[in-house]
DRENKOLMI-730133 format. One line per 8 residues: their letters; for each residue x, y, z of C-alpha. Coordinates in steps of 0.001 Angstrom, whole numbers, padded with zeros to 6 digits. Example, Ala and Ser with C-alpha at 12.3 -4.5 7.8 and 13.67 -1.06 7.14 Angstrom:
BEGIN
as = 012300 -004500 007800  013670 -001060 007140
//
This chain:
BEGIN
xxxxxxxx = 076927 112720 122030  075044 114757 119930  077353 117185 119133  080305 114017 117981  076738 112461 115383  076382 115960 113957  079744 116703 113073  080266 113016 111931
xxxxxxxx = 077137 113798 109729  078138 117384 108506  081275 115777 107128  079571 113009 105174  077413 115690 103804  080685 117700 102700  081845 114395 100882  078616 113135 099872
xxxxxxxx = 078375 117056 097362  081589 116231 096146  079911 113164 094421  077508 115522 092760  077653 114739 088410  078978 118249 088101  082122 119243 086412  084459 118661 088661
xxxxxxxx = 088054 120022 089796  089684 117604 092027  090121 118519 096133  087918 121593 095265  084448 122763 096732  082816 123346 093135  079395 124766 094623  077564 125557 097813
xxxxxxxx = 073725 124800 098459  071762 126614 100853  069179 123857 102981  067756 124543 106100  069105 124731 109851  071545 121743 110916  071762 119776 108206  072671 115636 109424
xxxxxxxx = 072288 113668 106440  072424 113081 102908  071391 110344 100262  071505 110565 096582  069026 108952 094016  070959 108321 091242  068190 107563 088730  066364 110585 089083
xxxxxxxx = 069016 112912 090339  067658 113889 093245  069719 114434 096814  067566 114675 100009  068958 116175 102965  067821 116123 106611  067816 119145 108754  067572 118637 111933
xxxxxxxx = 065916 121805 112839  064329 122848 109600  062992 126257 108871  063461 127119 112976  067528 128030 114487  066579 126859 117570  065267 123501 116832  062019 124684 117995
xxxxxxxx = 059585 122913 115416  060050 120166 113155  062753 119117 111132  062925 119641 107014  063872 117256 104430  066056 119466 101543  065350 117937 098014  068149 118809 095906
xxxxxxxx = 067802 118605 091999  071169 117454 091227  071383 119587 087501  070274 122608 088405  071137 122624 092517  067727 123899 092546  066067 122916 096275  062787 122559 097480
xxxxxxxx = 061740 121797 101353  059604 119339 102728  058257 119018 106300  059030 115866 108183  059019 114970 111625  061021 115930 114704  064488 116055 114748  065214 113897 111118
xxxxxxxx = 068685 112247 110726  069533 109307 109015  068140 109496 105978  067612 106533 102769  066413 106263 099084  065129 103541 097093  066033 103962 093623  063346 101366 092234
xxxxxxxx = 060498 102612 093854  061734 106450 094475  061019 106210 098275  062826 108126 100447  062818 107404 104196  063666 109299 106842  064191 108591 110649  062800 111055 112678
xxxxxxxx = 064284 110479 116408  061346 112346 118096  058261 111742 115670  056014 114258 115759  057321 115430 119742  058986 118621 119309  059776 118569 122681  061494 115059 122869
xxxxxxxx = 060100 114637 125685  059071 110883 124511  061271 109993 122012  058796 107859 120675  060033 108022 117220  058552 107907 113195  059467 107382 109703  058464 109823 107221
xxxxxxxx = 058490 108196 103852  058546 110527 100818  057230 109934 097216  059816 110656 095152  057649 112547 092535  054456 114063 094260  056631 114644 097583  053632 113744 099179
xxxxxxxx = 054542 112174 102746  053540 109583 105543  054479 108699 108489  055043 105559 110480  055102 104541 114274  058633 102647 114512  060604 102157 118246  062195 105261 120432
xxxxxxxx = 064848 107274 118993  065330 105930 115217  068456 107305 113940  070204 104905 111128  068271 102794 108573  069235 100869 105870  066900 099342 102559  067171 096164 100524
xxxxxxxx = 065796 097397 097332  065222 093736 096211  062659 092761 098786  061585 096011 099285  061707 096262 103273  063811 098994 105296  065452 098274 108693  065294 101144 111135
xxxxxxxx = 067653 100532 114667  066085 102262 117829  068699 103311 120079  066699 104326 123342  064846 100346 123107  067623 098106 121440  065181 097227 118310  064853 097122 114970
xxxxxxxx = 061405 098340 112953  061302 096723 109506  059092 098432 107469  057292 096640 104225  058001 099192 101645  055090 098457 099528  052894 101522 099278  048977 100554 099680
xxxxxxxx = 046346 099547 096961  044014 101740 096005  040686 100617 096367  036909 102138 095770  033589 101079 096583  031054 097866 095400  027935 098406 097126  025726 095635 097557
xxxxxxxx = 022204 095663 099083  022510 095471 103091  022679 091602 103917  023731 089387 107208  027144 087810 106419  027350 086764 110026  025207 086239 113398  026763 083906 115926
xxxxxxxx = 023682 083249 117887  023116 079312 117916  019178 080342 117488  020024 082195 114164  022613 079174 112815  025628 080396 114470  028061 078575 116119  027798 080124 119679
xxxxxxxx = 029182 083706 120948  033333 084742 121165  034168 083823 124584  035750 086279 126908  039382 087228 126104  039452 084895 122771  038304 085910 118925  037309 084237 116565
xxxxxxxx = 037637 084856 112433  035073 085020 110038  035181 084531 106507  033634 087524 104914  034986 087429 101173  032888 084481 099295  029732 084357 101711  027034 082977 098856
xxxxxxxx = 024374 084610 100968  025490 088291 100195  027612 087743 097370  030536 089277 098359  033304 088497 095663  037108 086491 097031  038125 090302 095001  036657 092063 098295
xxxxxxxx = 039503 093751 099710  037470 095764 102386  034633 095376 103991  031412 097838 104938  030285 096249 107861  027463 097597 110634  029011 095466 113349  025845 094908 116533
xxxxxxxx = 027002 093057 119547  024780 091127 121843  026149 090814 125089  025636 088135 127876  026753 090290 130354  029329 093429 129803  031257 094124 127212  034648 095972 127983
xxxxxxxx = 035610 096060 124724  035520 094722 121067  038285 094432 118170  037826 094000 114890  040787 093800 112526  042007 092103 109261  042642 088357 109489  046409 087031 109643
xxxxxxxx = 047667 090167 111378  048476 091074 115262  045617 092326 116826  045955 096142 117273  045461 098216 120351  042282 099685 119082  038652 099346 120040  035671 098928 117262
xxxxxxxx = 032713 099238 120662  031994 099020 124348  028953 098038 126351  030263 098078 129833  026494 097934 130471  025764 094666 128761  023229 096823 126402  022889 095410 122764
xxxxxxxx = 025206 098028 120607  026330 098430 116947  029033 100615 115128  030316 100694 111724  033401 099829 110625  035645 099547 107409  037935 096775 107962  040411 095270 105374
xxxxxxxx = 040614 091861 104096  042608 089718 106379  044260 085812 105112  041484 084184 102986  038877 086940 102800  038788 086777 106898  038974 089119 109718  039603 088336 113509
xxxxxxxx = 037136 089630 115865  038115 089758 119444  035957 090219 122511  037138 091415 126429  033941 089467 127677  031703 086967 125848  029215 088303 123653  027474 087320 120213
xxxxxxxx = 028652 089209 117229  026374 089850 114057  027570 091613 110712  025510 093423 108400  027696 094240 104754  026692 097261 102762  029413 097355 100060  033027 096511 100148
xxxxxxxx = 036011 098161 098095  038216 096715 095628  041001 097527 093790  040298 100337 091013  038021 098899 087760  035376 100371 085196  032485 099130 088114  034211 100511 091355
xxxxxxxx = 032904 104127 092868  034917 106779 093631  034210 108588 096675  033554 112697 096991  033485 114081 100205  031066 116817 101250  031201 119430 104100  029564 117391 107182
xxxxxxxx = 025644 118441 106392  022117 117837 107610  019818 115822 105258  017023 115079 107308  015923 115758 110438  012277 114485 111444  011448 116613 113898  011543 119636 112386
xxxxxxxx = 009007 121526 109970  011776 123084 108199  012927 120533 105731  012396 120001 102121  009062 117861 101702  009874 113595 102681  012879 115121 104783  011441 116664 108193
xxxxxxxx = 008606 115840 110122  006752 113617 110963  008616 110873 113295  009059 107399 111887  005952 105183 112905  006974 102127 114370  006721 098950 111592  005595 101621 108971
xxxxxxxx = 008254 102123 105987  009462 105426 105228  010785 106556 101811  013839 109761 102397  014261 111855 099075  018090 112429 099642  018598 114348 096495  016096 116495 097453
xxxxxxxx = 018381 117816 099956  020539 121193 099264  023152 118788 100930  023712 117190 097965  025235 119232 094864  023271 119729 091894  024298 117462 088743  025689 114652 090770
xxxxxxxx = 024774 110789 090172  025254 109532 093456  025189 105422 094065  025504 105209 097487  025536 107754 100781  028502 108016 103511  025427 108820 106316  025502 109434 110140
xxxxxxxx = 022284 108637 111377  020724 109722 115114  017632 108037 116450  015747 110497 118867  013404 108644 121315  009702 109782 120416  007442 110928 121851  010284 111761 124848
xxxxxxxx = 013737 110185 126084  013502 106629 127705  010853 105439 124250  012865 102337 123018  013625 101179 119670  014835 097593 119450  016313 098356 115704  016416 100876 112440
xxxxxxxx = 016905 099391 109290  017732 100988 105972  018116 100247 102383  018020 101582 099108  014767 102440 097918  012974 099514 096352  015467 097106 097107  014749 096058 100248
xxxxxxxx = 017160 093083 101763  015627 089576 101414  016426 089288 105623  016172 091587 107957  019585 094032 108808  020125 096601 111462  021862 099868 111338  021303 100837 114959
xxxxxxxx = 019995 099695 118406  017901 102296 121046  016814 099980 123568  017383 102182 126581  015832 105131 125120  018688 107364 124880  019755 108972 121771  021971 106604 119751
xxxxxxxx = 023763 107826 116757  025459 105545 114365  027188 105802 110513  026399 104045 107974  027129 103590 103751  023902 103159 102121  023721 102704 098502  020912 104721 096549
xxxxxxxx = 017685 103468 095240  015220 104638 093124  015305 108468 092580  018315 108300 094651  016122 107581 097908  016694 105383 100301  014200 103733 103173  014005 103502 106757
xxxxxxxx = 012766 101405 108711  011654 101410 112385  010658 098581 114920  009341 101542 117251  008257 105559 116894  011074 107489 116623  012470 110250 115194  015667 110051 113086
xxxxxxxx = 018220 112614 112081  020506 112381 108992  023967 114014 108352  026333 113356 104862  029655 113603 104850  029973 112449 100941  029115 110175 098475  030214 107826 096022
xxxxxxxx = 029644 108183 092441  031569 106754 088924  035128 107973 089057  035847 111329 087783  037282 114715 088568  037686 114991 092582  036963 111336 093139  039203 109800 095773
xxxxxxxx = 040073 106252 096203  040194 104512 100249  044242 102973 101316  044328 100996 104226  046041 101360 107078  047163 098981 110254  044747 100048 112457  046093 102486 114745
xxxxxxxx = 045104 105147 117815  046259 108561 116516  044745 110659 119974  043995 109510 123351  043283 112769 124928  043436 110723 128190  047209 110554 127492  047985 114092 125532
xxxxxxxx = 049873 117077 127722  048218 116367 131426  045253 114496 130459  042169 116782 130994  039314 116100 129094  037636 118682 127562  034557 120524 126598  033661 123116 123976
xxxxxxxx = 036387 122959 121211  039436 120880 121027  042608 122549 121025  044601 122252 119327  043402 120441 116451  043827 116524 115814  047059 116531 113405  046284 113293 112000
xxxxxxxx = 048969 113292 108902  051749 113950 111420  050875 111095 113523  052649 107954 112612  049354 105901 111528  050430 105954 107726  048316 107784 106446  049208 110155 103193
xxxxxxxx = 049395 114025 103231  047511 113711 100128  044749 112293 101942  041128 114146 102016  039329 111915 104585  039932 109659 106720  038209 106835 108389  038036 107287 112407
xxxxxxxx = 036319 104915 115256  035371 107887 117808  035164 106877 120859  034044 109676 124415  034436 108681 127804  032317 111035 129498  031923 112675 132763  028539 112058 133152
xxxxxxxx = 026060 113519 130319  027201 114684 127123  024946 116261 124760  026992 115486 121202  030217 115145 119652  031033 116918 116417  033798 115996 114017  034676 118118 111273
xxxxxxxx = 037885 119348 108883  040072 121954 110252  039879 125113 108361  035887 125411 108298  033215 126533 109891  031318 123798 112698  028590 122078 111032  025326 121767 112248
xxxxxxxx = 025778 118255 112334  026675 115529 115173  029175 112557 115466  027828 110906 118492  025671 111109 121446  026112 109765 124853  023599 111387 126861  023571 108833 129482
xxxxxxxx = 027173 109106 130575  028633 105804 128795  031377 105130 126872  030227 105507 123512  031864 105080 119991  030527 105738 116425  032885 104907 112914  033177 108418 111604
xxxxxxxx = 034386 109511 107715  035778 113367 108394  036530 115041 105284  039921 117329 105886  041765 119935 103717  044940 120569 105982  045306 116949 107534  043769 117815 110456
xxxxxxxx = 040263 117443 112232  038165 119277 114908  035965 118228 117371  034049 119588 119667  032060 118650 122671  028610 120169 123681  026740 120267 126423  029236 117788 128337
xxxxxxxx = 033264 117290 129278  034745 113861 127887  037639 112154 126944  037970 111487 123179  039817 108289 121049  040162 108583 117560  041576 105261 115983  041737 105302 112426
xxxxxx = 041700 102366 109828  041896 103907 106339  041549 107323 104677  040797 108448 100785  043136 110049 098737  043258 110553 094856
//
């Protein structure tokens, strides 16, 4: 059968050169372009010119690696070669929008083994490309340019994927001073806790208590559940929409837990919050994003770095030792740190924060709160909850106060550690803007090649922009919920970009052997990310929920 669809398609591609806006003798080959191995398919955008060609096997004879898409200027039969995803055939182009899409029959499996299959759609003019989950074994698709969808049949599962070819908003960052949008504890004004195996929405977007503008298109949120028994798991996602199979947290142990999370704008300004057990849910906002203006932030990413670190001596003054005094403020001179470049104006902090149990593991701390320097919130927030005494680690955007400092505070002693991964500043050169995506699980090592987990470095590499999540090949970052599943201890997770040297920094902790998540921002130059696991073998999730590109 697939020797019949490749002839079939090698003679469309004969006909379809013929149609080329050459000069043109009639019955007669008038010119012959060299494209990669096996070509299938051809389409022609006839308002730029352009003729995009799949090939099946790309740069490799033996269909080893993935498939190339041949872009064809049609004056000068000059070609260039872009990557797509395994085994590409049929092949599409919206003229409006200059899309091109691209059925890949075994997505990003060279080996076919799965045939779970993608779409790689192609900007016209940067030929930058993404790729989207559709059904198993895509091979024709067709476009309505008017409404700007494009229907995809799956041949191995009888479907069809319709895409919605409208390419996400950019968006960059508001931030607002830390505030409670939402506790659901009948004691604090809610309206009781999400009951097992329900969710409930929450109107985010107009909330007169933190200001948040009906503009808000995403959300910063510190997300703390309170359990009344265990939690298996808990979903937060954009109001309106299907609920994904992700996971924001877990507290199989029914311990009080928070995680950060950037979470688009669902119908009304909502999002749906969904709970495996019943628990109370409370939301902390630190900023949202929306769409590009003269008062939005751009964000910069930095190499993953160490800011602070209390119990250590070797620190620049404010930013090592002593430990945090329980109920005593504490001012952290972030621009003291060589983290932070010189010349920069940052207005708010991408941060991964650790609490350490002082004076020794099994101290509690019931909460850590933090704010911009001299603008402390009118209630009380949290950022993270220790209240076994184990070291907790959690992320957190938190804009910049005076100086550029921001304070912590403690309900116990502890000692805190503080890692950057970037900043976000007035737009300018570098500056990247956040695109949503449908929140989606691009690794489950519990379900890649025989399922091992690992320790020490991962390998290979988490290829992120070859998953089909939708996120860009331009993008720079992108916007994870980690999530280990131990066997027993593990000392720390690290997340980092492919390419560099392992920072000094950590992702997560779960020292105690429990499933343990933490929202992580991972810079990345090559679309992929490393991770490593110390002192400890786990499992590791990454789902991802948006990602910054220019």
């Amino acid at each position: 059968m697939q020797s019949v669809r490749r002839a079939l398609y090698r003679l469309i591609l004969i006909v379809s050169f013929a149609a080329l806006s050459l000069p043109v003798v009639a019955q007669q080959v008038i010119a012959t372009v060299p494209v990669d191995f096996n070509p299938i398919s051809a389409a022609i955008n006839s308002g730029t010119n352009k003729i995009y060609v799949t090939n099946a096997c790309g740069s490799d004879s033996n269909c080893a690696g993935d498939g190339t898409v041949s872009v064809i200027d049609g004056s000068t039969l000059a070609t260039t070669s872009i990557t797509v995803g395994s085994l590409p055939n049929g092949v599409a182009v919206n003229s409006v929008t200059n899309r091109i899409y691209v059925a890949n029959e075994c997505g990003n499996d060279v080996s076919c083994n799965s045939w779970s299959g993608t779409v790689t759609v192609l900007d016209g003019a940067s030929l930058a490309t993404t790729n989207i989950f559709v059904g198993n074994d895509p091979y024709g698709l067709a476009l309505n340019s008017l409404t700007n969808r494009v229907y995809v049949a799956n041949n191995l599962d009888a479907t069809v994927s319709v895409i919605d070819g409208t390419p996400p908003t950019a968006l960059q960052f508001v931030a607002v001073t830390p505030c409670r949008v939402i506790d659901t504890r009948p004691q604090h004004g809610g309206g009781g806790p999400i009951q097992g195996g329900t969710h409930q929405d929450f109107s985010i977007a107009g909330a007169p208590q933190c200001g948040i503008p009906v503009s808000a298109a995403a959300y910063s949120l510190n997300v703390t559940v309170v359990p009344q028994a265990t939690l298996g798991y808990l979903t937060i996602w954009p109001a309106g929409q299907s609920r994904p199979v992700v996971s924001t947290l877990n507290s199989l142990d029914g311990r009080v837990k928070a995680d950060a999370a950037i979470v688009p704008a669902g119908t009304s300004g909502a999002i749906s919050v969904y709970a495996t057990d019943t628990t109370d849910v409370i939301l902390d906002i630190d900023g949202y994003f929306a769409p590009v203006s003269a008062s939005t932030l751009a964000f910069y990413p930095l190499p993953p770095c160490r800011v602070a670190d209390t119990r250590k001596d070797t620190f620049p003054p404010g930013l090592g030792v002593p430990h945090l005094s329980g109920t005593v403020q504490r001012d952290f001179p972030v621009l003291s740190s060589p983290c932070i470049p010189t010349g920069v104006n940052p207005q708010a902090y991408s941060f991964n924060f650790t609490a350490v149990p002082y004076p020794a593991l099994g101290h509690p701390l019931g909460y850590l709160e933090l704010w911009p320097k001299d603008q402390m919130p009118q209630d009380p927030v949290s950022t993270l909850n220790n209240v076994t005494g184990t070291i907790v680690a959690n992320a957190a955007i938190v804009p910049a106060g005076t100086g550029g400092a921001i304070t912590a505070y403690a309900s116990d002693d502890t000692d805190l550690i503080i890692d950057i991964n970037g900043y976000f500043a007035a737009a300018g050169p570098g500056g990247l803007s956040l695109y949503g995506v449908t929140p989606c699980r691009v690794i489950d090592t519990r379900h890649v090649g025989s399922g091992q987990p690992f320790s020490g470095t991962l390998s290979p590499p988490v290829d992120v922009v070859d998953t089909g999540c939708g996120t860009s090949s331009l993008a720079q970052a992108y916007v994870f919920n980690a999530t280990v599943v131990p066997q027993g201890g593990l000392g720390y997770l690290t997340l980092w970009p492919d390419g560099t040297n392992q920072p000094v920094v950590s992702t997560l902790n779960a020292f105690d052997g429990s499933i343990t998540n933490n929202m992580a921002i991972v810079p990345s130059t090559n679309g992929k990310v490393d991770a490593y696991a110390g002192s400890g073998i786990t499992q590791l999730i990454l789902d991802i929920s948006s990602y910054f590109a220019p």
